[in-house]
BALO-638803 format. One line per 10 residues: their letters; for each residue x, y, z of C-alpha. Coordinates in steps of 0.05 Angstrom, whole numbers, plus 5000, padded with zeros to 4 digits. Example, Ala and Ser with C-alpha at 12.3 -4.5 7.8 and 13.67 -1.06 7.14 Angstrom:
BEGIN
AS	5246 4910 5156 | 5273 4979 5143
***
This chain:
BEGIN
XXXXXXXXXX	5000 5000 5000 | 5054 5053 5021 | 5114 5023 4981 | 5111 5083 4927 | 5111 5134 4986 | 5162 5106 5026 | 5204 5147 5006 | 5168 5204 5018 | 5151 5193 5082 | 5222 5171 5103
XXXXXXXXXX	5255 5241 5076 | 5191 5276 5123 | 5204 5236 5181 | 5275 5258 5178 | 5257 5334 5171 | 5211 5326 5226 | 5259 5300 5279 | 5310 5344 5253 | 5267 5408 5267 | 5253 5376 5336
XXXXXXXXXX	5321 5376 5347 | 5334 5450 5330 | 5274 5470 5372 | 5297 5432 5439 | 5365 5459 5421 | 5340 5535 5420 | 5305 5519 5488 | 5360 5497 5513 | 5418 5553 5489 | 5362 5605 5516
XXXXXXXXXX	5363 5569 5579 | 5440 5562 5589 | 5444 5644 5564 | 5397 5657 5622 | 5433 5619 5672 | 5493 5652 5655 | 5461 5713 5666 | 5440 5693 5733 | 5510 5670 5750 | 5544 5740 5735
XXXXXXXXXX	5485 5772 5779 | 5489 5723 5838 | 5578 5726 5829 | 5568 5803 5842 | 5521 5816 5891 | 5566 5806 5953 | 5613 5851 5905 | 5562 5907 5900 | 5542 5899 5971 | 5623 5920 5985
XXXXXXXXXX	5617 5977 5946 | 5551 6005 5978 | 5591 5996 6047 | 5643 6031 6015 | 5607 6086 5983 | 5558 6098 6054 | 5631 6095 6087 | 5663 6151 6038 | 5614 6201 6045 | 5603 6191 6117
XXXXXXXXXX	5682 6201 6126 | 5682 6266 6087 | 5627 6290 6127 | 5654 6275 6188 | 5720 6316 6165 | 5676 6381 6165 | 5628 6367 6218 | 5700 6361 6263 | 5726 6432 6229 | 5653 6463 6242
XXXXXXXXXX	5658 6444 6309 | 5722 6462 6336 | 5705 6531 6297 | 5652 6531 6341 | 5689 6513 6397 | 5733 6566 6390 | 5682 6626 6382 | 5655 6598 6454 | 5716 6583 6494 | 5735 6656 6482
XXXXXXXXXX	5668 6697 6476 | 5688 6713 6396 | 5618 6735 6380 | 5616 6788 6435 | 5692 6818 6417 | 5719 6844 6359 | 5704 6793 6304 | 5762 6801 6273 | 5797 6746 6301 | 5741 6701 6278
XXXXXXXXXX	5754 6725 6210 | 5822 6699 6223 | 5802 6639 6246 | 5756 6620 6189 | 5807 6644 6138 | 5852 6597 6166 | 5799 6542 6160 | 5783 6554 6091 | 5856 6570 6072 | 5870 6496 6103
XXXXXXXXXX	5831 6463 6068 | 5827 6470 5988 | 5758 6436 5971 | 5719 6492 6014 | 5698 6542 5964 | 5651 6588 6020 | 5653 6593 6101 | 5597 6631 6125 | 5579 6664 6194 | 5508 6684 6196
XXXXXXXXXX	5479 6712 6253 | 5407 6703 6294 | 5375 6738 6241 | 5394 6703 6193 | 5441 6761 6165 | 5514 6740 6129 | 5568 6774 6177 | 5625 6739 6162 | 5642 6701 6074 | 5699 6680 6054
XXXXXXXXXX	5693 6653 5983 | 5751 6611 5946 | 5751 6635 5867 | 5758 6602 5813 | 5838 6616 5812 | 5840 6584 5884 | 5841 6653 5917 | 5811 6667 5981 | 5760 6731 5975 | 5725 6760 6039
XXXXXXXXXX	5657 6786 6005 | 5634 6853 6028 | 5566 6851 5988 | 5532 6802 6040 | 5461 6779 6045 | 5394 6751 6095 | 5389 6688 6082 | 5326 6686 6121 | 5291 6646 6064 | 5344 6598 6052
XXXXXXXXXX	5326 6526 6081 | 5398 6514 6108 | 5390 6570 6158 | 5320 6550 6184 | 5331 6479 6188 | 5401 6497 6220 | 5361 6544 6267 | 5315 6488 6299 | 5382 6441 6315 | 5414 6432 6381
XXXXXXXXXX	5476 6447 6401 | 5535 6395 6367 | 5483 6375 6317 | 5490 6397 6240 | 5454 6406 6178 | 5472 6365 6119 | 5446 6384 6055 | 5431 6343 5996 | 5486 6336 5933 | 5470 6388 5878
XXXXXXXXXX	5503 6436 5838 | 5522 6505 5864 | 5476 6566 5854 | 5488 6642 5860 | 5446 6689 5852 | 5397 6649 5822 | 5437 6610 5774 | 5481 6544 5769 | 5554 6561 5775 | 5598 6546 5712
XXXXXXXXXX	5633 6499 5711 | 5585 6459 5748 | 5616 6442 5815 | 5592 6391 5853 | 5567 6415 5932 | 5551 6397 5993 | 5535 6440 6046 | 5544 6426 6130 | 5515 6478 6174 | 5518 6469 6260
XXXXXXXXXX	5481 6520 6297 | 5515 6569 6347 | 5486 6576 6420 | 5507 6629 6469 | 5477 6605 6546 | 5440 6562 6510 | 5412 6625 6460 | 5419 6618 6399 | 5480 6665 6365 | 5468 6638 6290
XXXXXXXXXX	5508 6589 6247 | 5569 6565 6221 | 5565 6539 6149 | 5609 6505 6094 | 5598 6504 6025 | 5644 6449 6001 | 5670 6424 5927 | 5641 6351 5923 | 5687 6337 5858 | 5738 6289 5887
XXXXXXXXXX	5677 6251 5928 | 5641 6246 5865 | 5698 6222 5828 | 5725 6171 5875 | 5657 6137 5886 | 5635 6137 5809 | 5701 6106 5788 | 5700 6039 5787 | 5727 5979 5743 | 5672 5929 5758
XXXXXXXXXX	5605 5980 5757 | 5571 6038 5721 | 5553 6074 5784 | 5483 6119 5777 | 5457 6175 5838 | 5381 6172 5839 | 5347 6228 5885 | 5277 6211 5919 | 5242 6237 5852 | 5280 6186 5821
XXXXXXXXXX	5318 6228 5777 | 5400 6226 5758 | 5444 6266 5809 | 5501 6217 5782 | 5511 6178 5717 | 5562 6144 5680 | 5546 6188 5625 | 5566 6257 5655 | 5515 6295 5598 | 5458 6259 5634
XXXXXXXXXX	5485 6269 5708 | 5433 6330 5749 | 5389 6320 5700 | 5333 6346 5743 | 5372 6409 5764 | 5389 6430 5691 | 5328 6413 5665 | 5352 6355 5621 | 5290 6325 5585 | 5326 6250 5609
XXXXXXXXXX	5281 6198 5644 | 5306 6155 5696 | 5247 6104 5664 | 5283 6101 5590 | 5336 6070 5614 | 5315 6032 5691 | 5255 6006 5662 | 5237 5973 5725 | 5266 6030 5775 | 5209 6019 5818
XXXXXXXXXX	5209 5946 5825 | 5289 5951 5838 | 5283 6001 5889 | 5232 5957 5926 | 5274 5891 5922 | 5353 5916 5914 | 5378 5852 5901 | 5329 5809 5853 | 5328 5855 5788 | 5286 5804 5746
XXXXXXXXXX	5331 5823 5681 | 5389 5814 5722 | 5429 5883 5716 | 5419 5923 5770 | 5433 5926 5842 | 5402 5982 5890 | 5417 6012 5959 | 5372 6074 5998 | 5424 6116 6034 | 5404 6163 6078
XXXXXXXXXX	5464 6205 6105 | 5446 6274 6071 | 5375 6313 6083 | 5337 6278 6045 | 5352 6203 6027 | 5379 6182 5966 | 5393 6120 5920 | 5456 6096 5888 | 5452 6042 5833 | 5505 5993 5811
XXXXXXXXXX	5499 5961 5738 | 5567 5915 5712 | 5602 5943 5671 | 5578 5929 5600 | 5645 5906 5570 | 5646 5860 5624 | 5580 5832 5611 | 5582 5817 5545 | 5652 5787 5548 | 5626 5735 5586
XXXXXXXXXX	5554 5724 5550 | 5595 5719 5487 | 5644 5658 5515 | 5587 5615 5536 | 5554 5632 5476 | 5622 5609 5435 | 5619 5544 5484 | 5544 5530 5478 | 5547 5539 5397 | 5609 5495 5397
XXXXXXXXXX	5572 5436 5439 | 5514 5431 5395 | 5557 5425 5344 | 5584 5368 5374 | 5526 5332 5387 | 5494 5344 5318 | 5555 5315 5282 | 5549 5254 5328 | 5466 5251 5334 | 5459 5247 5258
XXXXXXXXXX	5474 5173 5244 | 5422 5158 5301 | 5365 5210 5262 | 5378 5162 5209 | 5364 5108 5239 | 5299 5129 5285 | 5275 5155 5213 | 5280 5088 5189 | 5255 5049 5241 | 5196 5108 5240
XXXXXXXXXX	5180 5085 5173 | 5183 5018 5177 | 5123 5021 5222 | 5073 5044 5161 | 5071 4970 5150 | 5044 4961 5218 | 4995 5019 5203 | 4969 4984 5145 | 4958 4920 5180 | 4922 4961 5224
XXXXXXXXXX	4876 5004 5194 | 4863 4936 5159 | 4839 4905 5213 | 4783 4955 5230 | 4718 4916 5209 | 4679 4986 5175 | 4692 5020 5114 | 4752 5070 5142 | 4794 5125 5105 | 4835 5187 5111
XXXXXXXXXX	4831 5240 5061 | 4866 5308 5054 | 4825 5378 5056 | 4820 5370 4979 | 4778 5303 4982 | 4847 5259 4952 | 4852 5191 4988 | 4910 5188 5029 | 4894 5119 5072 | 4834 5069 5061
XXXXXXXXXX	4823 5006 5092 | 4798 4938 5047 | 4717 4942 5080 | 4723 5019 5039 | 4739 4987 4973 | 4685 4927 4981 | 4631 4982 5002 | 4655 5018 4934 | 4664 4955 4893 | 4727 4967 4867
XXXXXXXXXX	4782 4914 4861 | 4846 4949 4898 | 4869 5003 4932 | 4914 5032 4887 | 4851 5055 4848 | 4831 5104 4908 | 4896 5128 4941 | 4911 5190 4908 | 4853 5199 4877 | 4801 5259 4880
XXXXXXXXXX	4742 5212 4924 | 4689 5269 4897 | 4710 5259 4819 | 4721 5168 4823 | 4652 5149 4864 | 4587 5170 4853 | 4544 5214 4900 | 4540 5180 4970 | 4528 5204 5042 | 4588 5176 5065
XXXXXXXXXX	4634 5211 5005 | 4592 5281 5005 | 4636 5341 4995 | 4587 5402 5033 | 4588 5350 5094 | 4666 5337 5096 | 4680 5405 5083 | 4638 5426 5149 | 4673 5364 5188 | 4736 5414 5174
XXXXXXXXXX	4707 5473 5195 | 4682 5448 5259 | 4734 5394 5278 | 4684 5332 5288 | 4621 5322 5254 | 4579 5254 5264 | 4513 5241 5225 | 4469 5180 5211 | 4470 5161 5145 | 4405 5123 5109
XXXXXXXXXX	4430 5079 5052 | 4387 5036 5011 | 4440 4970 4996 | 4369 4918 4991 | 4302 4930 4959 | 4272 4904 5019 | 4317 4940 5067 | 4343 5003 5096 | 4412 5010 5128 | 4440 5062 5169
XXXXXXXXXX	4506 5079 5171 | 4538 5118 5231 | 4576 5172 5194 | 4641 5196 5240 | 4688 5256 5206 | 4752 5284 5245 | 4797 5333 5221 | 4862 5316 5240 | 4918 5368 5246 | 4979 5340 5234
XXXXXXXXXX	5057 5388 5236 | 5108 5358 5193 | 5151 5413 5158 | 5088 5446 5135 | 5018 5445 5166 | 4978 5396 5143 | 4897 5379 5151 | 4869 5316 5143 | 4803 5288 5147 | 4793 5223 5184
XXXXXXXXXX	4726 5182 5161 | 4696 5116 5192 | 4622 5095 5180 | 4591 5038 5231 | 4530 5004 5208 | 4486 5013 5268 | 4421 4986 5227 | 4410 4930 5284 | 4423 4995 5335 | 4370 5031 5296
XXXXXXXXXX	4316 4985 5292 | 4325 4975 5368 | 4325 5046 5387 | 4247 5043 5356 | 4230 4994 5405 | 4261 5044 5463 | 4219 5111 5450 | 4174 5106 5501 | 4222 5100 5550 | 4265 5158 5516
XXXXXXXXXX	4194 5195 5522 | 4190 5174 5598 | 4265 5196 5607 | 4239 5264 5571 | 4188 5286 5614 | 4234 5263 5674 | 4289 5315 5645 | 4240 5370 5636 | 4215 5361 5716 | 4287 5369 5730
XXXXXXXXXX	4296 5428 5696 | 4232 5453 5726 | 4272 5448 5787 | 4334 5475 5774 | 4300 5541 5752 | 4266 5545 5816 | 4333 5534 5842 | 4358 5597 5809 | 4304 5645 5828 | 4321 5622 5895
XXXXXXXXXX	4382 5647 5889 | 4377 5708 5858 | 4329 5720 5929 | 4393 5702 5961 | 4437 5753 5922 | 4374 5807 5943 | 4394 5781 6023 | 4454 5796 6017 | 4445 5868 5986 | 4399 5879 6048
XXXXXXXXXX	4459 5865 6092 | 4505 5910 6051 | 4457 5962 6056 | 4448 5955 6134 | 4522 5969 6156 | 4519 6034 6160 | 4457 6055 6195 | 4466 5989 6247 | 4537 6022 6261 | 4499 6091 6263
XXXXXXXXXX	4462 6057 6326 | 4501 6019 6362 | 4555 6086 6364 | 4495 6128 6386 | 4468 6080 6435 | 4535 6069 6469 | 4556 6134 6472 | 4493 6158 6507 | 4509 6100 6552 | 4582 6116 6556
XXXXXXXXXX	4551 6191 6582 | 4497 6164 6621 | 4546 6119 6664 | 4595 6180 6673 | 4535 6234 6693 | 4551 6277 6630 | 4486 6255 6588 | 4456 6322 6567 | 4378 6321 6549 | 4403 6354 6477
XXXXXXXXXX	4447 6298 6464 | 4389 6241 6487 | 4348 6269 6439 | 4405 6280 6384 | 4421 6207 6397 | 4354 6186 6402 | 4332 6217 6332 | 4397 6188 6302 | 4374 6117 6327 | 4305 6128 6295
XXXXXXXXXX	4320 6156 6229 | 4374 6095 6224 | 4311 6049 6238 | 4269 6075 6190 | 4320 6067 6135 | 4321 5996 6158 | 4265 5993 6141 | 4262 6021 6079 | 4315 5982 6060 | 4270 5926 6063
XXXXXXXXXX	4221 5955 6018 | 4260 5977 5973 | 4287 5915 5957 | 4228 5880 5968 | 4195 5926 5909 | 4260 5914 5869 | 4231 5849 5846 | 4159 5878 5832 | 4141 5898 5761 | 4115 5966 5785
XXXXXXXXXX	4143 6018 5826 | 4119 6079 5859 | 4150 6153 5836 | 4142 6205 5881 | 4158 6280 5872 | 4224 6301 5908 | 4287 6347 5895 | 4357 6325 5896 | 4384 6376 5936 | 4332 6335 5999
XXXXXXXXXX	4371 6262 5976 | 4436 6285 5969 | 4434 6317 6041 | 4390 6253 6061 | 4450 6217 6041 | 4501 6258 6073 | 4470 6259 6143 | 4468 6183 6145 | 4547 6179 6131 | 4568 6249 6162
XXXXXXXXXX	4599 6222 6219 | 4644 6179 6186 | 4662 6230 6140 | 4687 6275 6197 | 4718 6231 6228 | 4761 6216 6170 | 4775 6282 6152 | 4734 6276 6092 | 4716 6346 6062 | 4645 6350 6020
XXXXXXXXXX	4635 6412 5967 | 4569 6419 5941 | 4547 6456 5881 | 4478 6432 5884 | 4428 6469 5830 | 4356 6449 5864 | 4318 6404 5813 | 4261 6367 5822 | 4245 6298 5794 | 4193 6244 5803
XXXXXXXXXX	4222 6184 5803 | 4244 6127 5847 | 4271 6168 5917 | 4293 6113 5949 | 4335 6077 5909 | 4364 6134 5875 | 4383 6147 5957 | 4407 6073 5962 | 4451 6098 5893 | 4485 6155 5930
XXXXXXXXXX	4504 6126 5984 | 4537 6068 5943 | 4577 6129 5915 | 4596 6161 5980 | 4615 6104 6005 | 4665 6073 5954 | 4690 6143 5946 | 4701 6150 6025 | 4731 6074 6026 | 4784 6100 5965
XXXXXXXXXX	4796 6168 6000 | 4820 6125 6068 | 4868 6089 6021 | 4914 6155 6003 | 4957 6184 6040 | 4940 6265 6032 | 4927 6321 6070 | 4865 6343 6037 | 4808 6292 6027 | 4754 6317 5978
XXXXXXXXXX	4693 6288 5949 | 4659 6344 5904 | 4576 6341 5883 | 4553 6386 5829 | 4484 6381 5789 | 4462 6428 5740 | 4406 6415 5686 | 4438 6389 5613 | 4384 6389 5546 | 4329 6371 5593
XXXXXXXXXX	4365 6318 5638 | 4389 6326 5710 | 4463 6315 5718 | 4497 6297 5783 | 4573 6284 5781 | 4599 6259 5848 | 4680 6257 5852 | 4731 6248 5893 | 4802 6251 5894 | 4817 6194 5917
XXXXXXXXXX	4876 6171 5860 | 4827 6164 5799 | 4799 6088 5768 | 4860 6040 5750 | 4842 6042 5674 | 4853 5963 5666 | 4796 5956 5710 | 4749 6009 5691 | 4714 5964 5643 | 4694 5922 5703
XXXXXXXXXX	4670 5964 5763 | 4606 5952 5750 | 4603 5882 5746 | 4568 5837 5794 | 4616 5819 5848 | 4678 5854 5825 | 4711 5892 5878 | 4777 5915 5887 | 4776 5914 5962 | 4803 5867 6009
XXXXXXXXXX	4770 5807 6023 | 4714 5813 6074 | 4715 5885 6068 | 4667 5889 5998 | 4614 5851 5964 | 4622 5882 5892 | 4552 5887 5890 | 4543 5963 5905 | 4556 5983 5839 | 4530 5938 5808
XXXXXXXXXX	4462 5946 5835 | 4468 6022 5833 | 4472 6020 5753 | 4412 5967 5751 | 4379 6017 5791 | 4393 6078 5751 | 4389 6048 5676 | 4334 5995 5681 | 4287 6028 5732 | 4293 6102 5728
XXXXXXXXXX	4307 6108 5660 | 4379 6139 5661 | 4444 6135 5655 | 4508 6117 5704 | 4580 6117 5679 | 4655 6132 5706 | 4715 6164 5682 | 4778 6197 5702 | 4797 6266 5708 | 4847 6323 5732
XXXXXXXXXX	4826 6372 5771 | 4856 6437 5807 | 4835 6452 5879 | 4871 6500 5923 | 4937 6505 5868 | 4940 6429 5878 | 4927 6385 5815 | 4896 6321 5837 | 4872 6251 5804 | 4789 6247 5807
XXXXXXXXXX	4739 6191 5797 | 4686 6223 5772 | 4616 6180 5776 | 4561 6212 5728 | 4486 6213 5739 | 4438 6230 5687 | 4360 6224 5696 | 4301 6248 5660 | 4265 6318 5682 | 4208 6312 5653
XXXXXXX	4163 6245 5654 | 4128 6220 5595 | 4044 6214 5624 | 4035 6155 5587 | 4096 6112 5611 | 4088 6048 5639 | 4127 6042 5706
***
């Protein structure tokens, strides 16, 4: 049967393993590359741990150097009452200071009010000027941070480059300024400070053969960088990212050590006012020297084992092929008409049952022929049939064939397509038909138990759907308890705190009947609660005539006190428009609103917590937009916030269901609309990120709509 394709199939069979082989060899040189990877990233950490010792250790050691100079300066000025003789002799004690030591470029004395008394200043020739033009530096940080220190403590500023009047000195010179305060009888005199050139600092901590060393403030931007044209690029306004080139800065700074492309190696230092990160990256050289060698060895290797693995593909391929014969014995052996034919209708593989059912003599007449063009119409050779076999993947029918005047046979039609990757994509289409006449005439015999086994399925299903409204009154439970939280918090706080004031004899009448009123209006919206949702399933509801300037302070009298409490800050712009409509669930709505905005708002860290409600009339439609600035909607989930049960909160803390219910509410039964976005918005000179939740709702009420 196969003997003229052996050939064929042999010369596949050897492609096939052989593109095996490359794949599992790809695998496996990406695999060794990453190892490799990880090995020069694991081989330097201890190394880069060293050199953020070392780094910490340098600058703390060159601080330390002037924080010992300020000191016995100050020393000095006490031991013999400088400030209160003639200052003079300080002068010559801090032009010896700054004459001793090279990398000072200014030595200030400023007094209690913050006025320059004594500057020296080193030029740019190394010469040591005493300024006469001096200055207040009243509005300078370094004084009144200096200012709130204690005696023998000192002010270190961060690295930057060095400004006068306004602008960065050129050449840029690196600077670092240390400040200590002055006390007199334990008043304070003013300060000592020292402006010194950070060159040599910078220069011994970014040199380095093993690591590109990068300076990262708390913004995240370059102080330092191996590339000195992107080094302060905040300061000078470089339009440089920190993000083009540390993709994953924020991950890195989080975990130091386990940089998931293995480059990178972090440390927070905090020596300086403000903290600050260095960054350690090897050396690039380095690291490709030594990606390149295992590449070299890996390449080599496989070279290797595909000069020795050939003879064996050979072989495999052979043996492979040999087994068609056992395939043929096989599909020989299946006792119903069986074949396999390509997506065109040729014959690829029939069985001897197919070529009695089609009376021919061999098989050589089919294989390779068109099946559509050689036999005659048949159900079991039909081309529309076969060609939606392919489209679906499995297609079984039951064939009627008359063989016998006096007889019917059925035929149980089974088609598979069968994918099958060689070198190319291939799709075959795998046939067997069954004669399941004997089947067939029993199954006639069996109806009215298949009738019986009908009516007992549709009973069931009868069941099942009373199972389901069951628990959609399950889902309405628990949006009573959802709802209830609130005002059942609203009386158990007002009922123990009259109780807490009772028991201590401070229980005013006011508050009893403040509390008392809380307690009932909390009860009554129990209540309604109950009804609402209880009318949520009838098919008419009742609209009444109300404004929403009443339900939006409704709303915000049954959460107030958690809103102050938190800090929470309401601004309402309310325009006074009346509706008739559903009242309380468009309250049950804004309090859904308040809520999720208040549970965001207690998730930043801000000073100023806002939620903003405007409404205003738009083409006949009221429009209420209630926002918050609580961070804004992630925009991969925005899609999804109103879906049943999706909640970002954490678990136990939200049903999802608020939402949810408040757009059923809104679109399906008051005849609006409910959508959120994102926006910006400016409040006190302070640009913040707003969800902004949008109400719109019909004025005016057609008479003759059905509610």
């Amino acid at each position: 049967m196969f003997g003229y394709n052996y050939f064929k199939y042999l010369i596949n069979t050897i492609l096939t393993i052989l593109l095996l082989g490359a794949i599992i060899s790809f695998l496996l040189y990406q695999k060794f590359i990453n190892y490799e990877k990880e090995a020069i990233y694991e081989k330097h950490k201890d190394i880069a741990k060293f050199e953020f010792e070392r780094n910490e250790l340098l600058i703390k050691t060159t601080l330390n150097k002037y924080k010992d100079e300020l000191q016995a300066l100050n020393n000095i000025i006490k031991e013999n009452n400088l400030l209160n003789k003639d200052l003079n002799i300080l002068k010559s004690y801090m032009k010896l200071l700054i004459d001793s030591n090279n990398t000072i470029f200014q030595l200030r004395y400023i007094n209690e009010n913050a006025d320059e008394i004594i500057r020296f200043d080193r030029d740019k020739t190394n010469k040591i000027i005493e300024i006469k033009k001096l200055q207040n530096k009243s509005h300078r940080d370094y004084f009144t941070k200096t200012k709130r220190l204690k005696e023998k403590q000192f002010f270190i500023s961060d690295l930057d480059l060095n400004i006068e009047f306004k602008q960065i000195e050129v050449p840029y010179r690196p600077t670092i300024r240390v400040a200590t305060p002055i006390y007199e009888k334990d008043v304070f005199k003013g300060i000592l400070i020292i402006n010194f050139n950070a060159s040599t600092l910078v220069e011994k901590i970014t040199k380095n053969e093993k690591f590109d060393v990068y300076y990262l403030d708390t913004l995240k931007n370059f102080l330092l960088h191996p590339d000195k044209n992107k080094s302060w690029s905040t300061q000078l306004k470089r339009n440089y990212k920190v993000e083009n080139e540390i993709e994953n800065i924020d991950e890195l700074i989080k975990k130091p050590f386990l940089d998931k492309n293995q480059k990178y190696y972090s440390k927070k230092i905090t020596i300086t006012e403000n903290s600050f990160y260095i960054i350690l990256k090897v050396k690039e050289a380095y690291y490709k020297k030594a990606i390149n060698k295992i590449k070299s060895d890996i390449l080599s290797l496989f070279f290797i084992v595909a000069l020795i693995g050939f003879p064996f593909v050979i072989i495999i391929s052979y043996i492979q092929s040999s087994q068609t014969v056992l395939l043929d014995f096989i599909v020989n052996s299946i006792p119903h008409p069986f074949f396999i034919k390509d997506s065109k209708g040729k014959f690829i593989i029939v069985n001897d049952e197919t070529i009695k059912f089609y009376n021919f003599k061999n098989k050589s007449q089919l294989i390779g022929a068109n099946s559509y063009k050689i036999i005659d119409s048949s159900p079991l050779n039909c081309p529309n049939k076969d060609y939606l076999a392919l489209k679906k993947g499995k297609l079984k029918t039951i064939e009627k064939i008359k063989k016998d005047e006096n007889r019917n046979f059925y035929f149980e039609m089974i088609r598979v397509k069968i994918p099958y990757y060689g070198i190319f994509k291939k799709t075959y289409l795998l046939g067997i038909a069954i004669d399941i006449t004997e089947i067939k005439e029993l199954n006639e015999e069996l109806n009215k138990k298949v009738e019986e086994e009908i009516g007992s399925r549709i009973k069931t299903e009868q069941i099942l759907a009373q199972q389901s409204k069951m628990a959609l009154m399950g889902e309405m439970i628990g949006n009573i308890a959802h709802q209830w939280r609130q005002p059942l918090s609203t009386i158990t706080t007002a009922s123990t705190g009259m109780q807490l004031q009772k028991e201590m004899g401070i229980l005013q009448e006011t508050e009893l009947i403040k509390g008392l009123e809380s307690i009932n209006e909390s009860a009554q919206y129990l209540s309604k609660t109950i009804d609402d949702f209880r009318n949520f399933f009838k098919p008419y509801k009742v609209h009444t005539n109300f404004t929403i300037e009443f339900i939006i302070d409704k709303s915000l009298k049954l959460v107030s006190a958690q809103f102050k409490n938190k800090d929470i800050k309401i601004i309402k712009n309310i325009e006074n428009i009346e509706l008739n409509n559903l009242e309380n669930e468009f309250t049950q709505v804004i309090l859904n609103i308040l809520n999720n905005a208040r549970d965001q708002l207690l998730k930043q860290n801000q000073e100023e917590k806002l939620i903003i409600i405007n409404s205003q009339i738009v083409e006949e439609n009221a429009v209420i937009i209630i926002k918050d600035n609580g961070g804004g909607i992630d925009e991969k989930i925005m899609d999804k916030i109103f879906e049943p049960y999706f909640t970002t909160k954490e678990e136990n803390n939200g049903t999802g269901i608020g939402l949810y219910m408040s757009k059923e509410i809104i679109e399906k039964h008051m005849n609006g609309k409910l959508f959120a976005t994102n926006e910006k918005f400016i409040y006190n000179k302070k640009e913040y990120n707003f969800a902004v939740f949008k109400i719109q709702l019909p004025i005016k009420k057609d008479k003759n709509e059905t509610i």
